[in-house]
N, C-alpha and C positions, 0 to 999 in steps of 0.2 A: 803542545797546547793548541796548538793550529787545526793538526790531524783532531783534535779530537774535538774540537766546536764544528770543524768539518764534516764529522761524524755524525755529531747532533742534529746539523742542520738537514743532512742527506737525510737522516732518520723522520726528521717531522716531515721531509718532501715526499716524503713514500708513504706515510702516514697521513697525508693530505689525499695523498693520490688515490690511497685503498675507500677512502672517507669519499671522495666525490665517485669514485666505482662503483660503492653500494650504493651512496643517491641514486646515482642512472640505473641500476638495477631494480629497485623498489619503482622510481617511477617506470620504469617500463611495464612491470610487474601488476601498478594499478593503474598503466595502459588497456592490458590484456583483461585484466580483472573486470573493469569499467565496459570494456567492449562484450564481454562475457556476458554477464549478466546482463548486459542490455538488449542481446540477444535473447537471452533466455526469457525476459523480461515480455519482449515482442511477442517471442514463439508463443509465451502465456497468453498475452493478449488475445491475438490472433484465436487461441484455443478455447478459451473461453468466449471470444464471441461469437465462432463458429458451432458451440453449444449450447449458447442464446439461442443462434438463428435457428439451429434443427428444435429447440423445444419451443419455440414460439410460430416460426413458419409453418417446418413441418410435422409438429408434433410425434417424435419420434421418441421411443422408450428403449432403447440399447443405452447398454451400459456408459458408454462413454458421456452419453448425454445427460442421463439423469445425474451424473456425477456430475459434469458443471453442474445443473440445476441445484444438486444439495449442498454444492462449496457455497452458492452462491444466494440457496435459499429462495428460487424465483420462484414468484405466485402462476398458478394456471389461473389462478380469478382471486379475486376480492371481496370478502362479503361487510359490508359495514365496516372498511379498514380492516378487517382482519384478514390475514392471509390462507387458501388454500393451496401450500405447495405441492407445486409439478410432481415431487417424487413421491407425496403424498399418493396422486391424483393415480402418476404410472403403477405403486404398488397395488391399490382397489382395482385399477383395469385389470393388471395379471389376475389378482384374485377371481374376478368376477368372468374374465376368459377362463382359465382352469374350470371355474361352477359350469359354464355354456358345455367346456368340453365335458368335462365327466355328465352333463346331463343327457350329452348328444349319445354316452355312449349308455348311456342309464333310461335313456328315453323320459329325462325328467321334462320338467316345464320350462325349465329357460333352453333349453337345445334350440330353440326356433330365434333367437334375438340376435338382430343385427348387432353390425360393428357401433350402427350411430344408437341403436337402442343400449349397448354397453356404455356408449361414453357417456349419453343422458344418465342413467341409473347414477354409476356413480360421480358425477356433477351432484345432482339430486340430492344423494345421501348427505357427501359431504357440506355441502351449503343448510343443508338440513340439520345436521349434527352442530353445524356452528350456532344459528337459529336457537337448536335444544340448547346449546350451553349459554347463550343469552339471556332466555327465560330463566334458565336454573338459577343463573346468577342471582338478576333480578326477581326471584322468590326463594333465593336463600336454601335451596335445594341443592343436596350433595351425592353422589354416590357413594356411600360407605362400604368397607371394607364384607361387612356383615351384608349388606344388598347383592355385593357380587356374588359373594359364595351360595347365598341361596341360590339365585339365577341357575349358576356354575351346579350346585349340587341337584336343582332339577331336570337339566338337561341330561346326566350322566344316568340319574335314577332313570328320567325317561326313553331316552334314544340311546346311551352307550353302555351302561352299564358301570366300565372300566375306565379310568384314566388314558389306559393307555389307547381303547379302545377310541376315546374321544379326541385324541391328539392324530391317531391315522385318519376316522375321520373328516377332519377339520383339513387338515394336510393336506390330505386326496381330493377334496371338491371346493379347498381355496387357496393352498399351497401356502397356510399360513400354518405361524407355531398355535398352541392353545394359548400364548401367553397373548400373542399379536390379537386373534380374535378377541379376546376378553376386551383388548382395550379399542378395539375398532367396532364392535360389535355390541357387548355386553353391557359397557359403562353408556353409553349414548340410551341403551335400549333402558336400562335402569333409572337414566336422569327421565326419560320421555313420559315413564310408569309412574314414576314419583309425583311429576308434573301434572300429568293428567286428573290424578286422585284429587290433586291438593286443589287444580283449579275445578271440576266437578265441586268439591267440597263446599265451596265458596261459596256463603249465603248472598253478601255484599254485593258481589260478581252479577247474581240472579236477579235478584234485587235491583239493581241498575237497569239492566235487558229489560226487566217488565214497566219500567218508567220510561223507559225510553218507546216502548211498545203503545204503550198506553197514550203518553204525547202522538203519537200517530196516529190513534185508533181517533182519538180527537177531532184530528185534523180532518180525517178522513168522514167522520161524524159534521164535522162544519163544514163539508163543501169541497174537500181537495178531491183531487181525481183520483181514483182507486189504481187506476192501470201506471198513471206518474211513480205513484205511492210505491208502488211494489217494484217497481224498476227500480228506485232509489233505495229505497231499504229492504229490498227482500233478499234472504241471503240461502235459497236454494236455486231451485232450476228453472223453477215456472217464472223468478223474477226479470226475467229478458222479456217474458210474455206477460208481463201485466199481470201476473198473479195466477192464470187461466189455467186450471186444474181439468176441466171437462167434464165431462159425464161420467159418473161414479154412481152404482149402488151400494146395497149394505152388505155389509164385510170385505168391503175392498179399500178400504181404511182404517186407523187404528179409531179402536170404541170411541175414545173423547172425542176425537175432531170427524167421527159418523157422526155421534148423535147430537152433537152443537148442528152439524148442518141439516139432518133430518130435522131438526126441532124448529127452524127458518120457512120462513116463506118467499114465496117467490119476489125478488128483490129487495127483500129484507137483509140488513145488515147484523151483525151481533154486535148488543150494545157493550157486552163484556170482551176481554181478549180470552183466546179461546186455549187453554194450557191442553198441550200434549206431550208423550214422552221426547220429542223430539225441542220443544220450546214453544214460545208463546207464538198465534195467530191472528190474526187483524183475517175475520173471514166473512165472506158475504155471498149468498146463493142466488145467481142469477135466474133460474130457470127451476122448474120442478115439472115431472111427469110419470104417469102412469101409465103402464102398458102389457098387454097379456102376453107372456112368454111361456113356452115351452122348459120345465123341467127336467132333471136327468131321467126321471120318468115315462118323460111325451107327455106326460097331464099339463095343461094351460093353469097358468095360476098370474097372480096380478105382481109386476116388478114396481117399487118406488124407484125413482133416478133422482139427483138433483146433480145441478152443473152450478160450479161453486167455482170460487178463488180465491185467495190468500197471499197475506203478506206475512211470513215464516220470519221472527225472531229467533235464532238459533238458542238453547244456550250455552254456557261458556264452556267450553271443551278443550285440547288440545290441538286437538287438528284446527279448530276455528280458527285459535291462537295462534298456531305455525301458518295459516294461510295468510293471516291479516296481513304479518310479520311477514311473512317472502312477499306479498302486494308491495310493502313500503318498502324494505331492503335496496341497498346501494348495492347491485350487484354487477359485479367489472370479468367477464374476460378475454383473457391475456393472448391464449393461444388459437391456431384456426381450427379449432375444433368445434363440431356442431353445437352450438347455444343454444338449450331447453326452455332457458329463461326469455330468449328474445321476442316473445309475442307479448308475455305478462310484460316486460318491462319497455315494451310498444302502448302495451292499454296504461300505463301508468304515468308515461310521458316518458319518459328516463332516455 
């Protein structure tokens, strides 16, 4: 009886003992475990922020780097809150170095473009493309499945013939697939086509430009200063200069806005806005003169000139649109790579 509660008891003490054995073994276990991983934890840290600093400091495009950038999704820049990612940004440089190289050896036209004329470009596009999908939005414009394949089926009729022809190609002067061009390439170029159509189309659009035109021409009719005028609203080249076109004779102008200005006198205004294919004119001819020149002949024959200026109402177009629209854009960035935007977004205040 004795021996055998003896028995028992020895039995639960070695059964306690093997039970507090594993304890210390399990905790040891997520000792090592705990240290591990917090290790590895570090090493991560450490790894990823050391391919922060190379895609933000030194904007580097090896592999290691653009890998963090894609785990982690980091923007090269910002356009309106929306992101341009780094691996984005690195794939269009390859692309657009591959085009430089096959040009240099093809003697095309990009062979001659810096390193900082690459990084511009594609900044450009891509801020550009975001801009296009802005507008599409807001006017309800899609790429359809049916807009691609024409595109797709006109380039192959025109420049390749073949699929396969178009895939070497595309490969060879950007080192992408057909499928990667279509959507970096093709669907932007189709939203920008659609866009353009729809806002040309716009009666509304036009309609607005010429009342707005007309309130100026107004102004300008009651006393404003022509040269203010055209600084403020003039939206081509001469508007820096106060409107000041120079001396021009005939056919060195498009017909409508020659003969509004030949039908002026000298420092006469037009009481009407002057519609050309380019948009409407707020236009007034300062000067008028005659003088005998020499023809392709040698025969002397009599030139008319008038010296004129203008305040140019654009109208509504795409390009207008994407300018207005990158003028206003919140554009950020990130890494130290040459900024294309940093003058526009000096004249804007930003």
């Amino acid at each position: 009886m004795y021996l055998s509660s003896a028995k028992q008891w020895l039995e639960k003490l070695l059964a306690k003992l093997k039970v507090a054995k594993l304890n210390q073994l399990t905790k040891n276990q997520k000792v090592f475990l705990s240290g591990f991983f917090g290790f590895f934890g570090l090493v991560l840290l450490l790894s990823l922020a050391f391919g922060v600093y190379r895609a933000y400091a030194k904007v580097k495009t090896d592999r290691f780097t653009v890998a963090v950038a894609t785990v982690l999704r980091l923007p090269i820049a910002k356009v309106n809150g929306e992101r341009v990612l780094y691996s984005d940004y690195v794939d269009d440089l390859r692309a657009i170095t591959v085009m430089r190289d096959y040009d240099k050896a093809n003697n095309g036209q990009a062979a001659s473009l810096t390193d900082e004329n690459l990084t511009d470009q594609v900044l450009f596009r891509q801020v550009n493309n975001i801009l296009i999908g802005e507008l599409a939005r807001k006017n309800n414009v899609k790429a359809e499945p049916s807009d691609i394949e024409k595109i797709k089926s006109g380039i192959l009729e025109k420049d390749f013939k073949t699929i396969e022809n178009a895939r070497k190609a595309i490969m060879d002067r950007y080192g992408w697939t057909l499928e990667v061009f279509e959507k970096k390439v093709i669907v932007p170029f189709v939203l920008q086509s659609k866009l353009a159509e729809k806002i040309k189309a716009d009666p509304s659009a036009r309609e607005a430009l010429r009342v707005k035109a007309q309130g100026v021409l107004d102004q300008v009719s009651g006393g404003a200063d022509f040269a203010a005028m055209a600084q403020k609203y003039g939206e081509d080249g001469t508007a820096a200069k106060g409107g000041e076109l120079g001396w021009f004779g005939k056919g060195e102008m498009v017909p409508a806005f020659e003969n509004a200005a030949f039908a002026l006198k000298k420092g006469e205004l037009s009481p009407v806005l002057v519609e050309s294919p380019y948009g409407f004119h707020i236009l007034q001819v300062e000067d008028t003169k005659t003088e005998k020149v020499k023809d392709e002949k040698g025969k002397a024959v009599s030139k008319s000139t008038v010296k004129a200026r203008h305040i140019l109402f654009m109208f509504p177009s795409i390009d207008k649109e994407l300018s207005a629209n990158l003028k206003n854009a919140n554009i950020k960035i990130y890494s130290r790579v040459h900024n294309p935007f940093a003058e526009l977004l000096k004249q804007a205040g930003k």
